[in-house]
C-alpha positions in Angstrom: 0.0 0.0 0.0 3.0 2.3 0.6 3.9 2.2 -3.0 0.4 3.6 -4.3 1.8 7.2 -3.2 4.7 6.4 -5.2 3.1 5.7 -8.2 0.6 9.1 -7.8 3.7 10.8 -7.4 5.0 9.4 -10.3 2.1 9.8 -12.8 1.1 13.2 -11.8 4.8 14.0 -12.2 4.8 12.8 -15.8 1.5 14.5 -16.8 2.7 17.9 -15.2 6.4 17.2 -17.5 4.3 16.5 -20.6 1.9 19.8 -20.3 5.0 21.9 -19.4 6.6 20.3 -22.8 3.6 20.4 -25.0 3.1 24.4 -23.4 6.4 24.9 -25.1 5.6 23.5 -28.4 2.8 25.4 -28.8 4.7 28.8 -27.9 7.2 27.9 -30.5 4.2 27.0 -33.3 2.4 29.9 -32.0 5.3 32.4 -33.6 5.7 30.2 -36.8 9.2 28.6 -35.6 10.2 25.0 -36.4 10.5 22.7 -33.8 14.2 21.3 -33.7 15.7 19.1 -31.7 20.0 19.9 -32.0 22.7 18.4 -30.4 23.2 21.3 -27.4 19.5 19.7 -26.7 20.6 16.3 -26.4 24.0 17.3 -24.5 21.6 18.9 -21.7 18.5 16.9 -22.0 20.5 13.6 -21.4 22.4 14.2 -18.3 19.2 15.2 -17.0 16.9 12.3 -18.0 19.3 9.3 -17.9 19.8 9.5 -13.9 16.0 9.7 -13.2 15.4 6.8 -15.3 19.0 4.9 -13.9 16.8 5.3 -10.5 13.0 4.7 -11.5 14.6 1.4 -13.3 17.1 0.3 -10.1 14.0 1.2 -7.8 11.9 -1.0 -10.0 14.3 -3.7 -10.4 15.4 -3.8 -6.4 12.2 -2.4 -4.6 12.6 -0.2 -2.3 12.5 -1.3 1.7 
């Protein structure tokens, strides 16, 4: 039962990410720009997503206590 407030945490999380990203978009649309995604993206999008993932997984894979 504990981890049920995990996985809240977890999907409200991912919906509030999503909006935030999909808010963006539609700034970026809304002026006529193109959406690109370069490598200075990648170089600080990656550092930032692999570790949360790295943990979700290991948290997954070991359970937590």
């Amino acid at each position: 039962m504990d981890d049920s407030i995990f996985i809240i945490f977890i999907v409200f999380g991912s919906i509030w990410a999503l909006i935030g990203a999909m808010g963006v978009i539609a700034l970026i649309k809304m002026d006529g720009g193109k959406v690109r995604i370069g490598k200075t993206a990648l170089l600080v999008a990656i550092p930032i997503i692999a570790p949360i993932i790295i943990a979700l997984t290991y948290a997954a894979v070991k359970g937590i206590p």
